[in-house]
C-alpha positions in Angstrom: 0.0 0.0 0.0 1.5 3.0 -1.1 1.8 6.0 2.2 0.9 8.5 0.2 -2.9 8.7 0.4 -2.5 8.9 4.3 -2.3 12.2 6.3 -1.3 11.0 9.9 2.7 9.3 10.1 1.4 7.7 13.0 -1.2 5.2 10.9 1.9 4.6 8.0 3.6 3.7 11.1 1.6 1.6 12.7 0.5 0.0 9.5 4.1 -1.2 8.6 4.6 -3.0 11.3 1.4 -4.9 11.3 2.3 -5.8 7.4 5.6 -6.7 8.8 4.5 -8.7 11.6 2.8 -10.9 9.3 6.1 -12.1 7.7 8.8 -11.5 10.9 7.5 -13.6 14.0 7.5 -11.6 17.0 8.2 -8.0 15.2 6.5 -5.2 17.1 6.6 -1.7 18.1 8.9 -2.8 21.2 11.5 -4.5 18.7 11.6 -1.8 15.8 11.9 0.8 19.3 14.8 -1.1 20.6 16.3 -0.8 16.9 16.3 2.1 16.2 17.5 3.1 19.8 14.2 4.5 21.2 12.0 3.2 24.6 9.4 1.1 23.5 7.0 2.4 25.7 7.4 6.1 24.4 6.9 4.9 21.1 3.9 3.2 22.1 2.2 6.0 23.5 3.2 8.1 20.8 1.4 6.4 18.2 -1.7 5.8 20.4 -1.8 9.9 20.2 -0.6 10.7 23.7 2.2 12.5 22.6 3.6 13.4 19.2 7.3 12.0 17.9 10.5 14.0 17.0 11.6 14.4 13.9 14.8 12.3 14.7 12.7 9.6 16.4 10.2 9.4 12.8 13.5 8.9 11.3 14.9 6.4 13.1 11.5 4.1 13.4 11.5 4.8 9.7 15.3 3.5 8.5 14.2 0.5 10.6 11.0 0.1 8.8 12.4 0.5 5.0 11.1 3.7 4.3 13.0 5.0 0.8 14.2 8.8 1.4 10.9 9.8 -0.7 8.6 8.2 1.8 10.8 9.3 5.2 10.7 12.8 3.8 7.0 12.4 3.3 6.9 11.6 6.8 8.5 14.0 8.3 6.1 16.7 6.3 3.3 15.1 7.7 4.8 15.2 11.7 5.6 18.8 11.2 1.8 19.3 9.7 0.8 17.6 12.8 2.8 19.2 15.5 2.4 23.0 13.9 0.1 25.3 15.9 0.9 28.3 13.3 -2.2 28.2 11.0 -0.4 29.7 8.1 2.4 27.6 8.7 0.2 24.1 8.8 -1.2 25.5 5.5 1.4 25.5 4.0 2.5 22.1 5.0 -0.7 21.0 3.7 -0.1 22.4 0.5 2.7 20.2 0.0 1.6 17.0 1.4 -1.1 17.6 -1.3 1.1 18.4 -4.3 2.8 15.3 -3.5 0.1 13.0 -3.1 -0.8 14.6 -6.6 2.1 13.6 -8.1 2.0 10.0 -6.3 -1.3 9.7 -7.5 0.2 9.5 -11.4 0.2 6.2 -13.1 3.6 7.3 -14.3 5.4 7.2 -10.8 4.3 3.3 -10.0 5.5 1.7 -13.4 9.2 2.0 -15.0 8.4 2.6 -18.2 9.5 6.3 -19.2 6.8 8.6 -20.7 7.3 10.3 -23.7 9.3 13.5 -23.2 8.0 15.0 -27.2 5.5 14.2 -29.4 7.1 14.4 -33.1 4.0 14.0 -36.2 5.5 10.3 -37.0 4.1 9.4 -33.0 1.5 11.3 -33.2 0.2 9.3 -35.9 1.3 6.2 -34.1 -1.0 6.8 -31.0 -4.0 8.1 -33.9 -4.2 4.1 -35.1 -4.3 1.1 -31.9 -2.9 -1.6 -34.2 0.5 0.4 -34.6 0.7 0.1 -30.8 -1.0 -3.4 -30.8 1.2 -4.8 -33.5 4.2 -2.7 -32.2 3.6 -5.2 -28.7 2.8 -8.5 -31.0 6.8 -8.1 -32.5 8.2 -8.6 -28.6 7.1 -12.5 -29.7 9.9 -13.9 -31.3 7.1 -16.4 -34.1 5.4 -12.7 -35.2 9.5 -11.1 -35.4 9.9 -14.5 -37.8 6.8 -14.5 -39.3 5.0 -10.8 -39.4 2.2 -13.0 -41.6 0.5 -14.5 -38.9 -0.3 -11.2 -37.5 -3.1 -10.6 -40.2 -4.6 -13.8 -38.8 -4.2 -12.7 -35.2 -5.4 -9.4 -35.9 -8.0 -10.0 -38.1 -6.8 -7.5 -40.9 -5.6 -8.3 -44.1 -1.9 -8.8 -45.5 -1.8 -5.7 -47.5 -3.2 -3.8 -44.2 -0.3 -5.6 -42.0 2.1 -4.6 -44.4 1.2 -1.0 -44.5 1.7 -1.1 -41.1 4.7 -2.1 -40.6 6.3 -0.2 -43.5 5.3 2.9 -41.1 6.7 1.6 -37.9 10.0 0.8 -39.8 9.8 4.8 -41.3 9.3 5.3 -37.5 12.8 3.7 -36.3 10.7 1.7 -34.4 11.6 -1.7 -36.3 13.9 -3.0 -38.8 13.2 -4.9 -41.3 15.6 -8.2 -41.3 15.1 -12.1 -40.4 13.7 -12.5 -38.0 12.3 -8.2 -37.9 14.1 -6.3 -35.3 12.9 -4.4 -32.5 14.4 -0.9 -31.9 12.1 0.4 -29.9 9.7 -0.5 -26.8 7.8 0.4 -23.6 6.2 3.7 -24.8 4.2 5.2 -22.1 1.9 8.3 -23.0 1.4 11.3 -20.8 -1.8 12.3 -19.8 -1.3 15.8 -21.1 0.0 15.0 -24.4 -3.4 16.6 -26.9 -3.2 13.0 -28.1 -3.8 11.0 -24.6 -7.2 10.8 -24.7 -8.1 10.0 -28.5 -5.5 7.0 -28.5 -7.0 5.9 -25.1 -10.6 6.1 -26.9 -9.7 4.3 -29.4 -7.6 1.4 -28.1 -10.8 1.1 -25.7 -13.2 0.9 -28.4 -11.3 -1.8 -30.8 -10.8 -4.1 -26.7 -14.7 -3.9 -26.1 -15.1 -4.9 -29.9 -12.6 -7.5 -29.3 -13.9 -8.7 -25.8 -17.0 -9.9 -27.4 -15.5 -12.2 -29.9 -13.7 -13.8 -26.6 -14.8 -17.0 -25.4 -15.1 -17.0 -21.7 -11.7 -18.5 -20.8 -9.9 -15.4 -22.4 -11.2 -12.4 -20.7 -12.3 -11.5 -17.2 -14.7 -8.3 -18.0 -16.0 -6.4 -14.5 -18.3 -3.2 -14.5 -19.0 -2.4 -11.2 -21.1 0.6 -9.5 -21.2 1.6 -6.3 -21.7 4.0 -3.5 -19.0 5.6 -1.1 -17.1 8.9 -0.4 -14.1 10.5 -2.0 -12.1 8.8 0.4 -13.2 5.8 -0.5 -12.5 6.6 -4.2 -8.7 7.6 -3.3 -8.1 4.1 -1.5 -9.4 2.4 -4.4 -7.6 4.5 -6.8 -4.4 3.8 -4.9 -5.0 0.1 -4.4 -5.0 0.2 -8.4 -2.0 1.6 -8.1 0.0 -0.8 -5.9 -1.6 -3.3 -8.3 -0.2 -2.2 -11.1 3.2 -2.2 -9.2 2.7 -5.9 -8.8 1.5 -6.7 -12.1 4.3 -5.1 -13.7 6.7 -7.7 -11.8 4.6 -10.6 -13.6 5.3 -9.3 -16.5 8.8 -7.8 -16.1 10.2 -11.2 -15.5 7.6 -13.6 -18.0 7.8 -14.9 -21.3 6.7 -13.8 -24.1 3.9 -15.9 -25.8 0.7 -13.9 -25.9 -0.7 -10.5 -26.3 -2.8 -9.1 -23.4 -4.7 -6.1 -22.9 -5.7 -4.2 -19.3 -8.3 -1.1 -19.0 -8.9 0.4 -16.0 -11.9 3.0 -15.8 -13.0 4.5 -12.0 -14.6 8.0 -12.2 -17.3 9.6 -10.3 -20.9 9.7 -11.8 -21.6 13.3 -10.5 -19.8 16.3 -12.3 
């Protein structure tokens, strides 16, 4: 779960040490205290509420707890937010615990693949089309880098269509032609703000619910779900998503590459 969606270090405290109590036998608040060179029982009370932490004690807790830099710094925003009495001065602090969470918020920050930094007119009219993309992914397959045929098959396109395509993804340096076709470049990721975000997400959408119902059962899991809460609720599912798509990246990091898979994920509020 990522820390960033919380607003008390005490709960991102107290919540890694349950998670790692699940995994260490006999790991506690007493244990991770003794660690990091503090009395257990201060740190006890502390994160009942009785008493707030120092900055060097948040610190220390958090080097014992794995905290990156990023997240200890986080931390230590969200003590002093805590522990300020100066309203203009705890505004303030708010207003950067929530341009962080902002940022932490993007897709972008919870995968590896780098985002586009410019948009030239030869991408642009990559991300106008989904089978440049989609084909783009079927050449990672080494039978499709031997035999770009099969992909009219696959695809349900024709030859003549296939080859167009791939003539332009060559003129894009994206592949070479050779035997077996080489790969030059992969793992585009899109910016939201790029003008052409939206219409390639439309339209990569569109041709996967067209696709989904030629799908026999055993290919897709489909879900539409609607259902009542508050906008906290709607952050924690947004940022399980998130950690999600962490974990999912792993699988596919580290897999082989046989097939061809595609993943939406809509959440949005009903009211405007």
């Amino acid at each position: 779960m990522s820390i960033f969606n919380s607003l008390s270090y005490r709960e991102i405290i107290k919540d890694k040490i349950s998670t790692l109590k699940k995994t260490k036998p006999g790991f506690g608040v007493l244990r991770v205290s003794q660690k990091a060179g503090l009395h257990g029982s201060f740190v006890s009370s502390a994160l009942k509420g009785h008493k707030h932490l120092s900055s060097d004690q948040v610190f220390a807790l958090g080097e014992q707890l794995g905290f990156s830099y990023k997240e200890l710094d986080y931390l230590l925003l969200l003590l002093n937010y805590e522990r300020s009495v100066n309203q203009n001065l705890k505004a303030k602090y708010l207003d950067e615990i929530k341009a962080i969470q902002k940022e932490n918020s993007k897709t972008t920050t919870h995968i590896s693949t780098k985002p586009q930094e410019s948009l030239d007119l030869d991408l642009a009219e990559y991300y106008s089309d989904p089978f440049y993309k989609i084909i783009h992914v079927f050449l990672g397959i080494e039978q499709f880098r031997q035999d770009p045929n099969l992909l009219a098959l696959q695809l349900g396109i024709t030859h003549k269509q296939t080859q167009k395509y791939l003539k332009r993804l060559e003129d894009f340096e994206i592949i070479k032609f050779s035997s077996p076709i080489e790969v030059l470049k992969k793992n585009y990721h899109l910016p939201k703000d790029f003008f052409i975000c939206k219409p390639h997400q439309a339209t990569m959408k569109l041709l996967s619910q067209q696709t989904l119902l030629s799908l026999e059962e055993k290919q897709k899991e489909s879900v539409c779900v609607t259902f009542t809460g508050e906008e906290e609720t709607f952050k924690k599912v947004h940022n399980e998503f998130l950690d999600f798509l962490k974990k999912a990246e792993k699988h596919v990091k580290y897999s082989v590459s046989k097939e061809v898979f595609q993943m939406n994920f809509d959440l949005h509020f009903w009211s405007k």
